[in-house]
C-alpha positions as protocol buffer text, in pm:
chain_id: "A"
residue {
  index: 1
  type: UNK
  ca { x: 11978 y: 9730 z: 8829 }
}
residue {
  index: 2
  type: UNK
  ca { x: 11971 y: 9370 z: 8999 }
}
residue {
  index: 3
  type: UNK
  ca { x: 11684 y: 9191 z: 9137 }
}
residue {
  index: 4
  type: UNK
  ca { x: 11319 y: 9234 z: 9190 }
}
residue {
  index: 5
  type: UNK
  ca { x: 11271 y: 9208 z: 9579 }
}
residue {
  index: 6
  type: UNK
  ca { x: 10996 y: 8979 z: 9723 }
}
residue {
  index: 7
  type: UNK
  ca { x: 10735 y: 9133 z: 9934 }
}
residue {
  index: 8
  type: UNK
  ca { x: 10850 y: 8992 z: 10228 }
}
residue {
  index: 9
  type: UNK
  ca { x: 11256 y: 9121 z: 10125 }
}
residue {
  index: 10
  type: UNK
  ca { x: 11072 y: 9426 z: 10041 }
}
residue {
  index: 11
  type: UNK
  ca { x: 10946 y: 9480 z: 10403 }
}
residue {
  index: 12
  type: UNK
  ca { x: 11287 y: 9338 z: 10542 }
}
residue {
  index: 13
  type: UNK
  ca { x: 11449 y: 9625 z: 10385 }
}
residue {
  index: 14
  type: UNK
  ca { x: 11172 y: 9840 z: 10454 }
}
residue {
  index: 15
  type: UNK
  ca { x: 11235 y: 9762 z: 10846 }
}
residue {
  index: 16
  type: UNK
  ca { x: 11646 y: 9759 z: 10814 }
}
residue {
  index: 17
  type: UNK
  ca { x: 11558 y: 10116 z: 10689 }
}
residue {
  index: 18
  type: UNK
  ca { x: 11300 y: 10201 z: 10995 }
}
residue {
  index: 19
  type: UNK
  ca { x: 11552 y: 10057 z: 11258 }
}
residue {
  index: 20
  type: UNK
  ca { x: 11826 y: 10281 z: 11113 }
}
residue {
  index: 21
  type: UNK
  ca { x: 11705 y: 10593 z: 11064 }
}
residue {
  index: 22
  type: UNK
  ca { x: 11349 y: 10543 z: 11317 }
}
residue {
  index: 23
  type: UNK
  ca { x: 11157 y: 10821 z: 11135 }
}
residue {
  index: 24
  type: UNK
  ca { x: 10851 y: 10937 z: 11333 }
}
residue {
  index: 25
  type: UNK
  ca { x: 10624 y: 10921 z: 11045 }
}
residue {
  index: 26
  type: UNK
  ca { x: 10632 y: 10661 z: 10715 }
}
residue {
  index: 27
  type: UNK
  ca { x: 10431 y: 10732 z: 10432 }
}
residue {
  index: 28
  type: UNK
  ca { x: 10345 y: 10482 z: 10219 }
}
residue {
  index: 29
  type: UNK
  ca { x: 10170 y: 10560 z: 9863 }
}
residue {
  index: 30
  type: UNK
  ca { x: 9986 y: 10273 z: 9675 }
}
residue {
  index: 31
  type: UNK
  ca { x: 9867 y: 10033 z: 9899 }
}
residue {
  index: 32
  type: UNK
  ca { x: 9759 y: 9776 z: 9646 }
}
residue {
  index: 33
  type: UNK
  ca { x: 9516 y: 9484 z: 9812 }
}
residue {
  index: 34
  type: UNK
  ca { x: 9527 y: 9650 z: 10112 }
}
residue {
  index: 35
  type: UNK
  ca { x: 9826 y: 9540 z: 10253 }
}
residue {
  index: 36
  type: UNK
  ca { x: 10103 y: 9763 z: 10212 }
}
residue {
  index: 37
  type: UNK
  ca { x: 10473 y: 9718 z: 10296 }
}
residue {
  index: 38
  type: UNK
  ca { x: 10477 y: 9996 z: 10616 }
}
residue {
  index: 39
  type: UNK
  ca { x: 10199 y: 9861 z: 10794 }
}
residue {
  index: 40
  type: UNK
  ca { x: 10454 y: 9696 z: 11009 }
}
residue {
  index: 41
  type: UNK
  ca { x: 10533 y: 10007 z: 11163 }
}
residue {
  index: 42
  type: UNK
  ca { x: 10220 y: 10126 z: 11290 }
}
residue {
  index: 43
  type: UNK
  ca { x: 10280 y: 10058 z: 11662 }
}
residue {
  index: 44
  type: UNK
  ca { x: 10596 y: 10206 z: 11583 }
}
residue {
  index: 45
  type: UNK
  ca { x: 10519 y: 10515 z: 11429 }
}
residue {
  index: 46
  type: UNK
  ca { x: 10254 y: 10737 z: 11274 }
}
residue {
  index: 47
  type: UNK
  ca { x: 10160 y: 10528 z: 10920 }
}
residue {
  index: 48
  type: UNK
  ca { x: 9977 y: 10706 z: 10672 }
}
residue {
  index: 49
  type: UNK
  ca { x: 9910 y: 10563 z: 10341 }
}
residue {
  index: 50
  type: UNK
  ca { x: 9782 y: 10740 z: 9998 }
}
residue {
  index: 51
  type: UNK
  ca { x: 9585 y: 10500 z: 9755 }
}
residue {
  index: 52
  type: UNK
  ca { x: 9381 y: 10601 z: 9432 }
}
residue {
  index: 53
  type: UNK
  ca { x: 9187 y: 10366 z: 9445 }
}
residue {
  index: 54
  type: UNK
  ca { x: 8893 y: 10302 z: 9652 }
}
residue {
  index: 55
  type: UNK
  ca { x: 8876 y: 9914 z: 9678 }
}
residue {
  index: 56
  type: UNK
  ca { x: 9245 y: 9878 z: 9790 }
}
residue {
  index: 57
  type: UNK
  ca { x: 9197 y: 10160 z: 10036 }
}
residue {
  index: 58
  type: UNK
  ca { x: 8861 y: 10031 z: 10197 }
}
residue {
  index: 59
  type: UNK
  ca { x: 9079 y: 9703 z: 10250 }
}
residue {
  index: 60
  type: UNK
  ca { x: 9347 y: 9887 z: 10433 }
}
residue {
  index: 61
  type: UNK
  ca { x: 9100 y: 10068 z: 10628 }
}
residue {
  index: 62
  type: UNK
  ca { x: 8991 y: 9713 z: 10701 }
}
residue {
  index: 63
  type: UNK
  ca { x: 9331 y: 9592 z: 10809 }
}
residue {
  index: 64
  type: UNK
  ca { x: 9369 y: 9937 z: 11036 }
}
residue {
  index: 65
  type: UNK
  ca { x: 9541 y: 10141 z: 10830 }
}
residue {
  index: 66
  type: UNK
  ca { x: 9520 y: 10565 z: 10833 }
}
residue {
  index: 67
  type: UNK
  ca { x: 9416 y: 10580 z: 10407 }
}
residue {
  index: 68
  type: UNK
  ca { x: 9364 y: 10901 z: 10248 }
}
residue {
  index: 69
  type: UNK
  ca { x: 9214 y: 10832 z: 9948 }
}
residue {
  index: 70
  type: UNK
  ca { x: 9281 y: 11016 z: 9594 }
}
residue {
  index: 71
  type: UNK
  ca { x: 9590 y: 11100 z: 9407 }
}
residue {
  index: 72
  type: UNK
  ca { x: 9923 y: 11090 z: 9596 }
}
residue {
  index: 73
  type: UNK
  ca { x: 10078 y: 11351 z: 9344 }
}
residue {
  index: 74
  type: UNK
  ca { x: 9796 y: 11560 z: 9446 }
}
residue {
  index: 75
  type: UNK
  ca { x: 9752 y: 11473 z: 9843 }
}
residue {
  index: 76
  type: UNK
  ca { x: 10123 y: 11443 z: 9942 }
}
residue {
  index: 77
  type: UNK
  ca { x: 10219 y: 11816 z: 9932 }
}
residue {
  index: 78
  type: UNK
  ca { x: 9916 y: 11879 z: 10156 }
}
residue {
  index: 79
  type: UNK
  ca { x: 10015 y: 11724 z: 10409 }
}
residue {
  index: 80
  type: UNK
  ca { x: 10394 y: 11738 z: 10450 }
}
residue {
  index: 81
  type: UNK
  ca { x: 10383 y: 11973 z: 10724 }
}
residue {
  index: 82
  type: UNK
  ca { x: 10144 y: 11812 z: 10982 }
}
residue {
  index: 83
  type: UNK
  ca { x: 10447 y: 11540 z: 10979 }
}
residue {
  index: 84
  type: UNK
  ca { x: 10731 y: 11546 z: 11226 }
}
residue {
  index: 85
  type: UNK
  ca { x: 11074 y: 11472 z: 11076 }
}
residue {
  index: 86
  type: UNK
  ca { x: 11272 y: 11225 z: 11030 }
}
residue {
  index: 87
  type: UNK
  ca { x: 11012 y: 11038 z: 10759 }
}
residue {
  index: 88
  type: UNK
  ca { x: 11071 y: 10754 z: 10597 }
}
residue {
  index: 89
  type: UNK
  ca { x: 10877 y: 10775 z: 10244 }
}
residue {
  index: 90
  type: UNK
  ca { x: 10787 y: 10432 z: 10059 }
}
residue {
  index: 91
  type: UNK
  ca { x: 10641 y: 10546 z: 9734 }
}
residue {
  index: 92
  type: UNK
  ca { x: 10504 y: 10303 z: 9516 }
}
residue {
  index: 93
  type: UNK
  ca { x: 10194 y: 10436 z: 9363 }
}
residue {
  index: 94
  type: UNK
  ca { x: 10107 y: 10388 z: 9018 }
}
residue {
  index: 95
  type: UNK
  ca { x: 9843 y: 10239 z: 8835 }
}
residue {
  index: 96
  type: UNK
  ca { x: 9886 y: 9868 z: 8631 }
}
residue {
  index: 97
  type: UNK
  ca { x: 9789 y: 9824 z: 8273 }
}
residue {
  index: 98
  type: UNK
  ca { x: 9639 y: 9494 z: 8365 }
}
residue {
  index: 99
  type: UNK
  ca { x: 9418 y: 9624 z: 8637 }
}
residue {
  index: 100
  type: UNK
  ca { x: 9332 y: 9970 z: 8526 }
}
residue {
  index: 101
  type: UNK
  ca { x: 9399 y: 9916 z: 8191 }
}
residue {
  index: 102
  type: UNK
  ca { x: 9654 y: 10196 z: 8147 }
}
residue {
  index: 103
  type: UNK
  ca { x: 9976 y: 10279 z: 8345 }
}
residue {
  index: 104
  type: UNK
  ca { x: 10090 y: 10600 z: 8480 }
}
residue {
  index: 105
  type: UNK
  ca { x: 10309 y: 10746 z: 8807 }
}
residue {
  index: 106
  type: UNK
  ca { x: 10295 y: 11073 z: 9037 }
}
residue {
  index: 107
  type: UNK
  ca { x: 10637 y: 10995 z: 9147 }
}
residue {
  index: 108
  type: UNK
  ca { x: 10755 y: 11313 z: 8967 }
}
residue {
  index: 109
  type: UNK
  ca { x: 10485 y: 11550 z: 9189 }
}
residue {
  index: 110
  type: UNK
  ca { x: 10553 y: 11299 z: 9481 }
}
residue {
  index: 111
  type: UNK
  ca { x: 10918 y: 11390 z: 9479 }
}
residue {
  index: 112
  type: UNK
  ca { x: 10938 y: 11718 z: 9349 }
}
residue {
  index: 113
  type: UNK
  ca { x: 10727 y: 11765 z: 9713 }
}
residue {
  index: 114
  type: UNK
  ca { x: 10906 y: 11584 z: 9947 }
}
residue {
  index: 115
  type: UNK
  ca { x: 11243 y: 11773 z: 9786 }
}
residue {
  index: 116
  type: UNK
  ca { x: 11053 y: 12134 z: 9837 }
}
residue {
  index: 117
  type: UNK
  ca { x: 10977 y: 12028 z: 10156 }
}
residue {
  index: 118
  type: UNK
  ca { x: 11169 y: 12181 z: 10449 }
}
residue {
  index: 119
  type: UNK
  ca { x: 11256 y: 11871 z: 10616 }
}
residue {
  index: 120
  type: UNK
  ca { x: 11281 y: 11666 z: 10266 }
}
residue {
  index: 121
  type: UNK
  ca { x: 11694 y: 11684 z: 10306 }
}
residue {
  index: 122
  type: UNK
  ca { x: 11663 y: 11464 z: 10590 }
}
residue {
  index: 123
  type: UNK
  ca { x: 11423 y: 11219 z: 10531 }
}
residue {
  index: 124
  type: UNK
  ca { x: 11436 y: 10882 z: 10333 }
}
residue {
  index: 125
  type: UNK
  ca { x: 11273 y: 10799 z: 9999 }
}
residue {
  index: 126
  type: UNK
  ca { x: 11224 y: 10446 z: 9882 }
}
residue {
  index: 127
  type: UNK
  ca { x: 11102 y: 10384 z: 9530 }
}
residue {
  index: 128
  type: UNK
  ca { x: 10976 y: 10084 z: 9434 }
}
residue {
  index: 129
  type: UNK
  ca { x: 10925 y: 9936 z: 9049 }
}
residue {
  index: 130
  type: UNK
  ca { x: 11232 y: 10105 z: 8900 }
}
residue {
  index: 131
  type: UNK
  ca { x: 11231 y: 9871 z: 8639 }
}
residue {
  index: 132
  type: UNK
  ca { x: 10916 y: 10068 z: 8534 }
}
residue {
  index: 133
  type: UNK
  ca { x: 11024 y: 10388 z: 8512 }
}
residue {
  index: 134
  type: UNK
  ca { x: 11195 y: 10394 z: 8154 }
}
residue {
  index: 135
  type: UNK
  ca { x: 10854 y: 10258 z: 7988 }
}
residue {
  index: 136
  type: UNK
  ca { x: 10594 y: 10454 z: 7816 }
}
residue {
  index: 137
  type: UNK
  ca { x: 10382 y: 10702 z: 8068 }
}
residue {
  index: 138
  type: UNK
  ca { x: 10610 y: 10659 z: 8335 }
}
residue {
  index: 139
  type: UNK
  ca { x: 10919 y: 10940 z: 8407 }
}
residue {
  index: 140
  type: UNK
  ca { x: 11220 y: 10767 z: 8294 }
}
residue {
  index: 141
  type: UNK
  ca { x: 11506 y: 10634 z: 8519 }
}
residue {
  index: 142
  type: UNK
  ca { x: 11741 y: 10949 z: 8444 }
}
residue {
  index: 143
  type: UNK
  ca { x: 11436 y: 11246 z: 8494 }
}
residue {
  index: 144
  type: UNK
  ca { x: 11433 y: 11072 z: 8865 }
}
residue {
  index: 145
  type: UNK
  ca { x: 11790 y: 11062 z: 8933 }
}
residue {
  index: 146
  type: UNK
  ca { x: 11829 y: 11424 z: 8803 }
}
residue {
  index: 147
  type: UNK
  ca { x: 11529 y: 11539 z: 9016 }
}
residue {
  index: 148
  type: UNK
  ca { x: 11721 y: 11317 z: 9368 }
}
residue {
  index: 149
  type: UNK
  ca { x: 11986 y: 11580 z: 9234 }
}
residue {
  index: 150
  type: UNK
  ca { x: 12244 y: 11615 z: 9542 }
}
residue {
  index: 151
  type: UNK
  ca { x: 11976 y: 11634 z: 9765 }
}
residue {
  index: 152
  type: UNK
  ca { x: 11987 y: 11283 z: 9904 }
}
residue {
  index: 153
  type: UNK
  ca { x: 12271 y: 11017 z: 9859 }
}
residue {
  index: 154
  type: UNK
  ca { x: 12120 y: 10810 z: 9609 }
}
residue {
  index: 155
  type: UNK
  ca { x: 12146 y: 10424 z: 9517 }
}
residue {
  index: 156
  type: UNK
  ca { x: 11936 y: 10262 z: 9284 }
}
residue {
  index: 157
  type: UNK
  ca { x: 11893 y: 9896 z: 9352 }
}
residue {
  index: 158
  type: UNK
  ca { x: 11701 y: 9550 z: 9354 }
}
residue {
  index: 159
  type: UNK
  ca { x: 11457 y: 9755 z: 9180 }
}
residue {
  index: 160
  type: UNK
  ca { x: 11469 y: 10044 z: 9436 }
}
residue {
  index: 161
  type: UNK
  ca { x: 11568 y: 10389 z: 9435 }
}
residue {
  index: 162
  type: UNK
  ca { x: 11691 y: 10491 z: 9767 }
}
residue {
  index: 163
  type: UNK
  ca { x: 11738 y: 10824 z: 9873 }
}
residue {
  index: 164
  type: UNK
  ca { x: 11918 y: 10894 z: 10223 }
}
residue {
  index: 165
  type: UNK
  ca { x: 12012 y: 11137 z: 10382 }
}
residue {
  index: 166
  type: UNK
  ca { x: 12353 y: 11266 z: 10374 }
}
């Protein structure tokens, strides 16, 4: 793995991403101080963001995002199929031991969903904090790359799994 991305190289990708494949729906989960990396997109497309917790997503409510509030593990599978393919997925949900004082992922749930889903093949999945994944509570860089299976082609870099289409 190479380098940690900015935020602002983070939504540069995000949008190189957007512009190639224009999904008709992003989904962005964790939208930590209320300014997530897809808002960029909402005149664009339909945005709707997943946050646990309730500060962040009353601050994204504040800066016009769609927030569904509660776990995206839970919440994602739900509603899949009100979306209209292609969807671009950012998922980057997870709690921080220095703000909440323990860390832990859904990405497992998040991606065993999006994989079940019928249209999962042809979206794109964008995982941020892969340098997190092989510490303790989170999934582990090779459970994630197993799950991807040959469903998506698959690169892992500047701290971002990225799953494409085929």
């Amino acid at each position: 793995m190479s380098n940690h991305l900015t935020q602002g190289q983070k939504a540069e990708l995000l949008h190189s991403y957007f512009t190639r494949y224009e999904p008709s729906s992003v989904v962005e989960t964790g939208v930590w101080e209320g300014h997530g990396s897809c808002f960029q997109f909402k005149d664009k497309a339909t945005v709707i963001a997943i946050e646990a917790n309730d500060d962040s997503a009353e601050r994204a409510r504040q800066n016009g995002y769609h927030v569904i509030t509660g776990d995206s593990g839970t919440i994602l599978p739900g509603i899949l199929d009100i979306l209209e393919p292609p969807v671009m997925f950012w998922l980057d949900a997870h709690t921080v031991e220095w703000i909440d004082g323990h860390g832990s992922c859904p990405i497992i749930d998040e991606l065993a969903a999006i994989k079940e889903w019928k249209h999962g093949a042809r979206s794109i999945v964008l995982i941020d904090d892969m340098r997190m994944m092989d510490d303790a509570g989170w999934p582990g860089t090779e459970t994630l790359l197993s799950l991807a299976g040959d469903t998506w082609n698959v690169e892992n870099r500047d701290d971002i799994l990225r799953l494409t289409p085929w």
